[in-house]
Every structure is written in structure tokens, then in C-alpha cells.
C-alpha positions as CSV (number, residue, x, y, z in Angstrom):
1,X,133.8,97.6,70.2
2,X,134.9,100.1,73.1
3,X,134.2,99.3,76.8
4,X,134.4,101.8,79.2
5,X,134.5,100.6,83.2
6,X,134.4,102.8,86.1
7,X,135.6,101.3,89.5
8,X,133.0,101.0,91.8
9,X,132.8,104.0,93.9
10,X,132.7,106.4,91.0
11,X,130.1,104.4,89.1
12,X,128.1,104.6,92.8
13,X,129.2,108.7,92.8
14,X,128.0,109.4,89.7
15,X,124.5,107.8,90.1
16,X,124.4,109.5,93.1
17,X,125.0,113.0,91.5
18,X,122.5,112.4,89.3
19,X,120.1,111.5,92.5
20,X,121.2,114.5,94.2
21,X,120.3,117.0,91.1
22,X,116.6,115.3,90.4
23,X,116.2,115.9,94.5
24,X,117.7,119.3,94.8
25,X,116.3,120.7,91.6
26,X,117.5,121.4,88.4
27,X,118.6,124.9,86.5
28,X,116.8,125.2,82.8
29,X,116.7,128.1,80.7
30,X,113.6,128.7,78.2
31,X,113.3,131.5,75.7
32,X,116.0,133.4,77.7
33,X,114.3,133.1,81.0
34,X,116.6,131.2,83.9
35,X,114.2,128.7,86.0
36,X,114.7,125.6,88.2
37,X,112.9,122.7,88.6
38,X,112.8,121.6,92.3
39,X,110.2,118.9,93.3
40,X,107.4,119.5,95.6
41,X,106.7,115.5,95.9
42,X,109.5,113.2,95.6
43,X,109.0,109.0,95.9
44,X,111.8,106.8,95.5
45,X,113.1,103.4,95.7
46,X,115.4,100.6,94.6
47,X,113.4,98.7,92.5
48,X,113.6,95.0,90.4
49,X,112.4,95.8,87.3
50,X,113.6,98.9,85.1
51,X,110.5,100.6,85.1
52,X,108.8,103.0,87.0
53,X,106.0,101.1,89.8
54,X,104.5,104.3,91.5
55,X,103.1,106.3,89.2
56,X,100.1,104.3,88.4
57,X,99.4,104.3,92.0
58,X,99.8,108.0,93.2
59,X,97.2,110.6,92.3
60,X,96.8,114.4,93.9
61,X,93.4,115.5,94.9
62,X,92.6,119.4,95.8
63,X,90.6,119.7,99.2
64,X,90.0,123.0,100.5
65,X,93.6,123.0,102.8
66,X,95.6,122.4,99.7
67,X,96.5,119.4,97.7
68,X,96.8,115.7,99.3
69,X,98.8,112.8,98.0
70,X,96.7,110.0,97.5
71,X,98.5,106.1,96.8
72,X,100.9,106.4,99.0
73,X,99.6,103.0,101.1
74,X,99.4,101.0,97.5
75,X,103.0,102.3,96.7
76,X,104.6,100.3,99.9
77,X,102.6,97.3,99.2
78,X,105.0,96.5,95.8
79,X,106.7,93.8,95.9
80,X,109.8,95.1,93.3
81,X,110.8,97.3,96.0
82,X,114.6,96.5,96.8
83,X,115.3,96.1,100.5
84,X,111.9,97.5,102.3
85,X,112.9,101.1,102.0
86,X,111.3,103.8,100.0
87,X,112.4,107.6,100.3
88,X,109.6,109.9,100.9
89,X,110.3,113.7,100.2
90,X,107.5,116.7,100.3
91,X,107.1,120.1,101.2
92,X,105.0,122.5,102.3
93,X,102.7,123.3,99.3
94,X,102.5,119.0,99.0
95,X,102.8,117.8,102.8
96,X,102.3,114.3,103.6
97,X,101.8,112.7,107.0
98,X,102.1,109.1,105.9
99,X,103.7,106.9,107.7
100,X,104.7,103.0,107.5
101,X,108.1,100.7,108.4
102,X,109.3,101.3,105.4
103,X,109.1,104.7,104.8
104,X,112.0,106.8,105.3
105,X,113.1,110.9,105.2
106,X,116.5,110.7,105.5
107,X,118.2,110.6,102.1
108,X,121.6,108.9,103.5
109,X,119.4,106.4,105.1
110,X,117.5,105.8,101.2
111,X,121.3,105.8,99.7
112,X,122.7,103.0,101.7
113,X,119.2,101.1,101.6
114,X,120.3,100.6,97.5
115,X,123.6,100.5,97.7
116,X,124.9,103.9,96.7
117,X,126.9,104.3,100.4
118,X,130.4,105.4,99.1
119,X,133.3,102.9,100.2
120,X,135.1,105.5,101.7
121,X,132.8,107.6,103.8
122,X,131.7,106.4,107.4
């Protein structure tokens, strides 16, 4: 049996680089052609169980301005949610004006809400 351990703040800077990539975007190559993957719609949270709660509740409808996130007001109202905070990130093809308590935009904010503030920043 090997046992790896990682002290605390790199476990927490790993997960976070892994965070950062997913929200930033990612760099794939297909059949020789060089593409990212950046998210238009990003929902995230802290969560009890290990599985994902939003999806069931988030749908996207077309309406003649564009494309509006619906679910967002069912999505707050779970329970598993770890300390009242969920990140909300869109953009300008997927905009969002929703707004509730427990809502934030600021990615930082999100990080220390779950526990991925680094010991050693500020």
C-alpha cells in the first residue's frame, strides 16, 4: 500500500488550479485543429454530497434577445450547499441578472466561502 499526503496548502493549490483552468478555459486539440473551451455559464458551489445538485434544475431557453438561464431561483434553494455561497459566472452571449444573498461574482470571495483561501496569502 502507498500513501501519498500533501500538506494542506498545496492539496488547497492544487484544487484550486484545477478551479482556475475549468473557469478560465481549457486548450484541446482535435484532428490537428488548436481550440479552447471557455464557459459562457459557470455555477458553482461547495456542496455536501459528491454529486452534482444544479444541473437538474438549470435549463436555457431561446427568446428573441438571446438565450436566458432559467433555474437559477431553484438552484439557491438546496440545502447541500456549503456555507450559503454559490459563484455565479456568465457573459455576454449567456447574461444573467439574478440576484439573491447568496449569490456571489467574485471568485476569491467563492474560494474562501469553501475553504480553498491559501494559508499564506492575506
Amino acid at each position: 500500500e502507498v500513501c501519498f499526503e500533501l500538506n494542506e496548502d498545496l492539496k488547497k493549490q492544487r484544487i484550486r488550479s484545477i478551479l482556475d483552468t475549468i473557469k478560465n478555459g481549457l486548450y484541446v486539440q482535435s484532428s490537428g485543429e488548436a481550440n479552447t473551451i471557455v464557459p459562457l455559464f459557470m455555477i458553482a458551489s461547495g456542496v455536501k454530497v459528491p454529486s452534482p445538485i444544479f444541473h437538474s434544475y438549470l435549463d436555457l431557453i431561446k427568446e428573441q434577445d438571446g438565450i436566458k438561464v432559467i433555474g437559477l431561483k431553484d438552484c439557491v434553494n438546496n440545502s447541500w450547499v456549503i456555507g450559503n455561497k454559490i459563484f455565479l459566472g456568465d457573459s455576454e452571449r449567456i447574461p444573467t441578472d439574478f440576484t439573491h444573498e447568496c449569490i456571489t461574482r467574485d471568485w476569491d470571495e467563492f474560494l474562501k466561502v469553501v475553504g480553498l483561501e491559501l494559508n499564506n496569502q492575506s
